[in-house]
NUTIPA-172851 format. One record per residue (C-alpha): x, y, z; residue in three letters. Coordinates in steps of 0.5 Angstrom, whole numbers. Each point is the difference from the previous one (the first is absolute). Layout:
N
@east X&north Y&up Z&residu Ala
...
//
This chain:
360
@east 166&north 9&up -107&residu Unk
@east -5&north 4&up -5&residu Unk
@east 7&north 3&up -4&residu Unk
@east 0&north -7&up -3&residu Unk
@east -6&north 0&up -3&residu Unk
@east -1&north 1&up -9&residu Unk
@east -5&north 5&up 2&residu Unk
@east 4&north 4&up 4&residu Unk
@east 5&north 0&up -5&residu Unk
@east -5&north 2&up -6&residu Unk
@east -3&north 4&up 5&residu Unk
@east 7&north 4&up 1&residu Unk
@east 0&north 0&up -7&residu Unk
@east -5&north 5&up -1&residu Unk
@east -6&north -5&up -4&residu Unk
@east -6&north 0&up 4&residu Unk
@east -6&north -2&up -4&residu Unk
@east -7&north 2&up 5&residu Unk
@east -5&north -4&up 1&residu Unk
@east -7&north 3&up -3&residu Unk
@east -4&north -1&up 7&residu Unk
@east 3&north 1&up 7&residu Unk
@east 0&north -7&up 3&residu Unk
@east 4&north -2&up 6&residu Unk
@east 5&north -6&up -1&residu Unk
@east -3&north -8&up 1&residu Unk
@east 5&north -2&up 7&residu Unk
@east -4&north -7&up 0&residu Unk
@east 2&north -4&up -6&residu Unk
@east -1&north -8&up -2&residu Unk
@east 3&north -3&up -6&residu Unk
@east -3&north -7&up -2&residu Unk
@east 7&north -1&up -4&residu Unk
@east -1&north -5&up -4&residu Unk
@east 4&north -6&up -4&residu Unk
@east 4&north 2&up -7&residu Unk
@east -3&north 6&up -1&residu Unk
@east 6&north 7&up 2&residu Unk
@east -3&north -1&up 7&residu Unk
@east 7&north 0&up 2&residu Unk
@east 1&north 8&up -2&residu Unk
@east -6&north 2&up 2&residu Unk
@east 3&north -3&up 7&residu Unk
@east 6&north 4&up -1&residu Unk
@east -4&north 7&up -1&residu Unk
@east -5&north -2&up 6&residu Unk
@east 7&north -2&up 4&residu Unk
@east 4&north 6&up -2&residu Unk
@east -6&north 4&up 1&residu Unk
@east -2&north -3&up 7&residu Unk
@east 7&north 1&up 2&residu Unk
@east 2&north 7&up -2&residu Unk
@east -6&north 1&up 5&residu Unk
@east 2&north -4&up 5&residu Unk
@east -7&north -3&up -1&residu Unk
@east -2&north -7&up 4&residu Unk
@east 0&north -6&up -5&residu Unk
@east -4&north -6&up 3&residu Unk
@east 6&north -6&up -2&residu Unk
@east 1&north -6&up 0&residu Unk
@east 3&north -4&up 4&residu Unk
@east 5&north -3&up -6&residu Unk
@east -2&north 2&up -6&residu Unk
@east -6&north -1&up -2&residu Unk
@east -8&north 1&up 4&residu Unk
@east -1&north -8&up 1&residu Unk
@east -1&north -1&up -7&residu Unk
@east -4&north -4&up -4&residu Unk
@east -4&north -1&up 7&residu Unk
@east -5&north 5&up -1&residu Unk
@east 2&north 6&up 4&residu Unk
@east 0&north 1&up 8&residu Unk
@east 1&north 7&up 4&residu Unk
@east 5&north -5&up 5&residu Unk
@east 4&north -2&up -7&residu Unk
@east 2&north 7&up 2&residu Unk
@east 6&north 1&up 4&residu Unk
@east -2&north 5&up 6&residu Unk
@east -7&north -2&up -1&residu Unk
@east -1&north -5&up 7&residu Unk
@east 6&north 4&up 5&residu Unk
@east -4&north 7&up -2&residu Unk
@east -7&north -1&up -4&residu Unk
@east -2&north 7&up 1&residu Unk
@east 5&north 2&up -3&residu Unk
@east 1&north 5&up -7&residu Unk
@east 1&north -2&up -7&residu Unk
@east 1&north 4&up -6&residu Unk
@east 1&north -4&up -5&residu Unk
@east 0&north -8&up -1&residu Unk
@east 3&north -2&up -7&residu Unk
@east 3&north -7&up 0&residu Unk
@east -2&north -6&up -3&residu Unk
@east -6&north -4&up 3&residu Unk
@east -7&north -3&up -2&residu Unk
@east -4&north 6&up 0&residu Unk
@east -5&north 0&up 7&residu Unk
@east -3&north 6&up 1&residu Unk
@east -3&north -1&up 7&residu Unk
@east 7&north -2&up 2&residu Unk
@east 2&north 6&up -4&residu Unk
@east -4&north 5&up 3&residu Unk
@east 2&north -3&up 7&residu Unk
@east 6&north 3&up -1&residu Unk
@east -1&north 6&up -4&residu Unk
@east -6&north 2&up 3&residu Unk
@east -7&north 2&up -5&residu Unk
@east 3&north 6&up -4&residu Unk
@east 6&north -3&up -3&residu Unk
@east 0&north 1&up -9&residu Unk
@east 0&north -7&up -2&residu Unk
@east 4&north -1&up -7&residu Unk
@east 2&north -7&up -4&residu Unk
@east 5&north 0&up -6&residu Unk
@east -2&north -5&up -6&residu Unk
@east 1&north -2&up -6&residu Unk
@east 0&north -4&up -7&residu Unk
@east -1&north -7&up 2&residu Unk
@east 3&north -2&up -5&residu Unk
@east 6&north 3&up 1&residu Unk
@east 1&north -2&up 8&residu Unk
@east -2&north -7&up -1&residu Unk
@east 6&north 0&up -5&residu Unk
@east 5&north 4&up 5&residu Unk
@east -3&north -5&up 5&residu Unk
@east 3&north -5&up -3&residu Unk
@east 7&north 2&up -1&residu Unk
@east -1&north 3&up 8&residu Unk
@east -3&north -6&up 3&residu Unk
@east 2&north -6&up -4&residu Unk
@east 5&north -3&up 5&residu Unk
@east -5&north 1&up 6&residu Unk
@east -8&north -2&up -4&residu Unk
@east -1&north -7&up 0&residu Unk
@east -6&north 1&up -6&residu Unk
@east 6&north 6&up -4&residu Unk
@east 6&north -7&up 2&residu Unk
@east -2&north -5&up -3&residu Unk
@east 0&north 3&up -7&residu Unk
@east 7&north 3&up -3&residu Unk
@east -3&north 6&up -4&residu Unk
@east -6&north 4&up 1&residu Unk
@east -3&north -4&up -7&residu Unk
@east 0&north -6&up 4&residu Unk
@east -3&north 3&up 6&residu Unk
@east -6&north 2&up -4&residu Unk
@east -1&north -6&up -3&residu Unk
@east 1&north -5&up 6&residu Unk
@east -4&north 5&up 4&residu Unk
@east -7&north -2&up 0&residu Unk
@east 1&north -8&up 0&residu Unk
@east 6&north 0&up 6&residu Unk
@east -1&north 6&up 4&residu Unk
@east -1&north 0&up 8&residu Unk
@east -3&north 6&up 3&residu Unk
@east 1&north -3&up 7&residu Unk
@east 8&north 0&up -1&residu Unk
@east 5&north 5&up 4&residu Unk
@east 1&north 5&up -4&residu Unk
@east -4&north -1&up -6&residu Unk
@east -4&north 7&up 2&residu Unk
@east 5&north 2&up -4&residu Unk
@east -2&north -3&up -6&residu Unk
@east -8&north 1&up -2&residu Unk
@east -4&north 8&up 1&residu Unk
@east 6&north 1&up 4&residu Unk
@east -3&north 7&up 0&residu Unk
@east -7&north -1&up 3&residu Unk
@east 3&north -5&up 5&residu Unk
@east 5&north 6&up 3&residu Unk
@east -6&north 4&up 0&residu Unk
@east -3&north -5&up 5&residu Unk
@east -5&north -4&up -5&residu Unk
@east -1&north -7&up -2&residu Unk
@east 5&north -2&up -5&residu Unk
@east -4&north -7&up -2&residu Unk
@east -7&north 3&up 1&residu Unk
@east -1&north 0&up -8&residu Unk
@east -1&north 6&up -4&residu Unk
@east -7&north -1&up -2&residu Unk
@east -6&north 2&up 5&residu Unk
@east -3&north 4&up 4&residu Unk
@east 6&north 1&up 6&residu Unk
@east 5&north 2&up -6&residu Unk
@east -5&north 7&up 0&residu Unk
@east 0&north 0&up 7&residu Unk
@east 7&north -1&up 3&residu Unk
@east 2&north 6&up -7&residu Unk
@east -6&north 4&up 3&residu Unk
@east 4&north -1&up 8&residu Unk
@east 7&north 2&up -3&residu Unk
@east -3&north 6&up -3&residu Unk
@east -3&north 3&up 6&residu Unk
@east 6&north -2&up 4&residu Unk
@east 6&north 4&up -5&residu Unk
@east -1&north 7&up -1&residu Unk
@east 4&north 0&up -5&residu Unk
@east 4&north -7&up -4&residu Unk
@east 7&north 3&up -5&residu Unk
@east 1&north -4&up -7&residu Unk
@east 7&north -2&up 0&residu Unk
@east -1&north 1&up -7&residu Unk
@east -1&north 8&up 0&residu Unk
@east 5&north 1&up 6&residu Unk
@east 1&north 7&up 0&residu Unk
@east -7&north 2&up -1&residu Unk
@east -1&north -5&up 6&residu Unk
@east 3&north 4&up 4&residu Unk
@east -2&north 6&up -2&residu Unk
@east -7&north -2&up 2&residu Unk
@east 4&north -2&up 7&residu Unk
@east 3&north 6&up 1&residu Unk
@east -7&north 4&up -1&residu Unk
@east -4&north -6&up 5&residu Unk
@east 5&north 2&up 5&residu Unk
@east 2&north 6&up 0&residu Unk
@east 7&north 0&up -1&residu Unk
@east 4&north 3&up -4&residu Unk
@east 3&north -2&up -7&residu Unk
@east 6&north 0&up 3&residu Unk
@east -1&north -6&up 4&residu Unk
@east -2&north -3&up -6&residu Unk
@east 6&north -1&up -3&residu Unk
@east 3&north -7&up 0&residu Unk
@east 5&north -4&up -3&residu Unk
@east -3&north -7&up -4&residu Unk
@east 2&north -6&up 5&residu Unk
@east 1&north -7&up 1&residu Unk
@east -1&north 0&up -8&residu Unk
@east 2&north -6&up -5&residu Unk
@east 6&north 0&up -5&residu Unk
@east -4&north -1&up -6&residu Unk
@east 4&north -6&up -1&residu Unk
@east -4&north -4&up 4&residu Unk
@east -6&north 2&up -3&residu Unk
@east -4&north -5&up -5&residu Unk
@east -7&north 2&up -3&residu Unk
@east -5&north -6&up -1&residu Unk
@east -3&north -3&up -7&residu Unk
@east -8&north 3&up -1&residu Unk
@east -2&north -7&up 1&residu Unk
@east 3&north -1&up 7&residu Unk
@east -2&north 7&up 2&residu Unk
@east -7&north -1&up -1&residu Unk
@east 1&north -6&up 5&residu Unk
@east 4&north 3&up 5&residu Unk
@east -6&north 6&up -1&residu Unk
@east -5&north -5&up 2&residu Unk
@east 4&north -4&up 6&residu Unk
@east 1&north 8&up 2&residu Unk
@east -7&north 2&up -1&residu Unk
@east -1&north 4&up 7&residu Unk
@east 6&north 3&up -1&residu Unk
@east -3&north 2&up -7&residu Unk
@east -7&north 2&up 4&residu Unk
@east 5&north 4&up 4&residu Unk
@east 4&north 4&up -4&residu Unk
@east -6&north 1&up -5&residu Unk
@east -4&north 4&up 6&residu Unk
@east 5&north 4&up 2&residu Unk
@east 3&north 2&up -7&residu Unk
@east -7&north 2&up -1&residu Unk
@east -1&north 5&up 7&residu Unk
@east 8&north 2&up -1&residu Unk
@east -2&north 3&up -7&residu Unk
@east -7&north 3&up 3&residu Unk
@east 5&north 3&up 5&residu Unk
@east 4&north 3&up -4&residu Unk
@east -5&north 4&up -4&residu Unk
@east -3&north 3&up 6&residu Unk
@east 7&north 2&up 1&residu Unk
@east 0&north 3&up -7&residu Unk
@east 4&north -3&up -5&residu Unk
@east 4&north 7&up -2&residu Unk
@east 2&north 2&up 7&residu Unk
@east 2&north -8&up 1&residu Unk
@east 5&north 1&up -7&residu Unk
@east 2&north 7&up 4&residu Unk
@east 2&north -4&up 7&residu Unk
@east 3&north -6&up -3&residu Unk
@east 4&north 4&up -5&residu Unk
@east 2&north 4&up 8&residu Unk
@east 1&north -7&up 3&residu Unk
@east 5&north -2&up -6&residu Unk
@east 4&north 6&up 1&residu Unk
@east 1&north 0&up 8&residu Unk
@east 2&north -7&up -1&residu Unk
@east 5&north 1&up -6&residu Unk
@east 3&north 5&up 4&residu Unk
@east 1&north -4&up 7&residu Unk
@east 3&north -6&up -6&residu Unk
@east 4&north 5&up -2&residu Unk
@east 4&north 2&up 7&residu Unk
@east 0&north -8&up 2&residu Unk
@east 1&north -4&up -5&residu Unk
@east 5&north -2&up -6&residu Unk
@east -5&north -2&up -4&residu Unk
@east -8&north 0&up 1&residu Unk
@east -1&north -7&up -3&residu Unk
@east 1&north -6&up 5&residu Unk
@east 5&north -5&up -1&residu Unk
@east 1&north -6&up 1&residu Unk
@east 7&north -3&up 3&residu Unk
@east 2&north -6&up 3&residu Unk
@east 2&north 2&up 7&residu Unk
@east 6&north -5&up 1&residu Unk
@east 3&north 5&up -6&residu Unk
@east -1&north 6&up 3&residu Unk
@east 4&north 5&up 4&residu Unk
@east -3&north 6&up -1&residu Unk
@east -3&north 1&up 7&residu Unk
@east -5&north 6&up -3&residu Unk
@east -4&north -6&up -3&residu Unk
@east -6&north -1&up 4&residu Unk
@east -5&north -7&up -3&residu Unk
@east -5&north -5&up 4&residu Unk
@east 3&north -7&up 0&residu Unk
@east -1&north -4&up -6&residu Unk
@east -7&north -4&up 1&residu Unk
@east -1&north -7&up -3&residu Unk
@east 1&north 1&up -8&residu Unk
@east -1&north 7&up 1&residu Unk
@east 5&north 4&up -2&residu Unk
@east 0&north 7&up 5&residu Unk
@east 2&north 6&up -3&residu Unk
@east 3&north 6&up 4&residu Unk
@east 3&north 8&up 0&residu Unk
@east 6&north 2&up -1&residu Unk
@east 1&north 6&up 5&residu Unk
@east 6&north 6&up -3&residu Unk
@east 6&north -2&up 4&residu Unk
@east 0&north 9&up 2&residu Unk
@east -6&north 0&up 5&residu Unk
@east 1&north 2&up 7&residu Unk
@east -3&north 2&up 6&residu Unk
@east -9&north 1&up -1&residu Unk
@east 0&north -1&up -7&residu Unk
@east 4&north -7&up 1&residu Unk
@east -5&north -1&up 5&residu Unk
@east -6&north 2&up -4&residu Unk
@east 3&north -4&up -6&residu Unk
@east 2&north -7&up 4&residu Unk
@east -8&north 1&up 3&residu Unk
@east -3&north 1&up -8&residu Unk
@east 4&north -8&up -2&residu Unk
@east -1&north -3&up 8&residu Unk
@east -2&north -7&up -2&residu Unk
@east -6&north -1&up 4&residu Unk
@east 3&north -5&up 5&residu Unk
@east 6&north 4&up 2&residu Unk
@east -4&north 6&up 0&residu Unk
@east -5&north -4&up 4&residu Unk
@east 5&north -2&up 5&residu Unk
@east 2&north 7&up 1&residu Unk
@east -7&north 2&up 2&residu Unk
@east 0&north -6&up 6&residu Unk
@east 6&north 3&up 3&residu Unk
@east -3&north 7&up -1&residu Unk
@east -5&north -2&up 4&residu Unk
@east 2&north -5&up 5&residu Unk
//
């Protein structure tokens, strides 16, 4: 219950940071969690959040909403047996639809996304989707890839979504539609009125800041752990030649990423660049404390799971050529504070499992 949560334990440890104006607490919350870009802990904090308030999670019915179709409210596990019923918070992968979306959320829900660098989740996607994306297959190395790609690609292959302005597909636009011309304007325009707020994964911590103020929670909530991250041995920056072409091959992404960039740091000069400083420093400070009860040390790992033992290391699988990080928990813990720390480093998989027998 409730006693496991971060926030309960900062909270007893007498921490509290207030809000400047009474708000009440958003209850209908839809995350449009987007590929390669820390959307996993940020589903781990709604998760978490979600749980501890025994709020209702619209799931899916495997593992993710009917991705890469564009999403559909029947894609939701109760939806046809009970239509009528009450959601709190929708947050796994789909391709974002938001009529769909409202039928299961209702017309109040806040509505937030995650992006980030195109540049940087092109070259994670390679490494994560190699084996499934045809387009990503065909090359050994992502040079290769970038230079093969505009004479060989074929967008209507399976999975080769994953592949080109991943970002703006997940969002529900056409990733072949070209990125000159009026619909570019348009469809930015369609995605800024239906998003109250898009986080940069690059500013993570000021994100959830932003976050925390949109909804009305409490810094405590806030606090995360990185996860499903990449050892930095299976990362390989690109030559400037090659990257300005995968910029071109990835420009919607690019027309994205830019427009967000820009309202992010807008948003950010409402909030006030000083008291941002102030908050960010309060969110670190909560984190290291929880980093300090849970874990042995506050950078994630790599391992190979056949050479571990330790069953107080939690990580994702391993995922293509992506070598997935993990935590290794204190061996010490006990009772609500295993609990809470278990919860904190929960590979989304397993802690979604969990919430479908929660919820039956």
């Amino acid at each position: 219950g409730l006693t496991d949560s971060a926030d309960t334990f900062l909270r007893s440890q007498d921490y509290r940071f207030s809000p400047e104006v009474p708000c009440t607490p958003r209850k209908h919350v839809a995350f449009m969690k987007t590929h390669k870009t820390a959307s996993s802990t940020v589903l781990n904090l709604l998760y978490r959040y979600g749980d501890a308030k025994n709020l209702t999670f619209a799931l899916p019915f495997s593992d993710h909403l009917g991705y890469p179709d564009l999403f559909r409210a029947t894609f939701v596990k109760d939806f046809t047996k009970n239509p009528g019923k009450e959601y709190n918070i929708i947050c796994n992968h789909m391709r974002f639809n938001l009529p769909e979306v409202k039928k299961v959320m209702g017309n109040e829900s806040f509505i937030f996304t995650i992006l980030r660098n195109p540049d940087t989740v092109a070259e994670s996607a390679f490494a994560y989707y190699h084996h499934v994306a045809p387009a990503f297959h065909a090359a050994q190395s992502m040079p290769e890839f970038v230079r093969k790609v505009n004479k060989e690609f074929r967008p209507k292959a399976p999975k080769n979504f994953y592949t080109h302005n991943m970002l703006w597909f997940d969002l529900g636009g056409d990733p072949e539609a070209g990125a000159e011309g009026p619909h570019v304007n348009q469809t930015l325009k369609k995605f800024n009125s239906t998003f109250h707020l898009v986080l940069l994964a690059e500013y993570f911590d000021q994100s959830l800041v932003l976050l925390r103020e949109a909804l009305c929670w409490d810094m405590e909530d806030m606090v995360s752990f990185q996860l499903n991250a990449r050892d930095p041995s299976s990362r390989s920056p690109l030559p400037p030649d090659l990257l300005s072409t995968l910029q071109r091959w990835n420009a919607l992404d690019w027309h994205l990423y830019r427009y967000f960039n820009m309202s992010f740091w807008q948003r950010l000069e409402r909030y006030g660049v000083d008291r941002m400083e102030r908050d960010v420093k309060h969110l670190r400070h909560l984190r290291q404390k929880i980093q300090d009860v849970c874990l042995q040390s506050s950078t994630p790992v790599f391992k190979e799971k056949s050479k571990i033992k330790n069953p107080s290391y939690i990580k994702s699988a391993n995922y293509g050529w992506a070598k997935i990080t993990g935590y290794l928990l204190k061996d010490n813990l006990t009772g609500q504070t295993e609990e809470m720390c278990i919860r904190m480093v929960l590979p989304e998989d397993m802690y979604l499992n969990r919430l479908q027998r929660k919820q039956g």
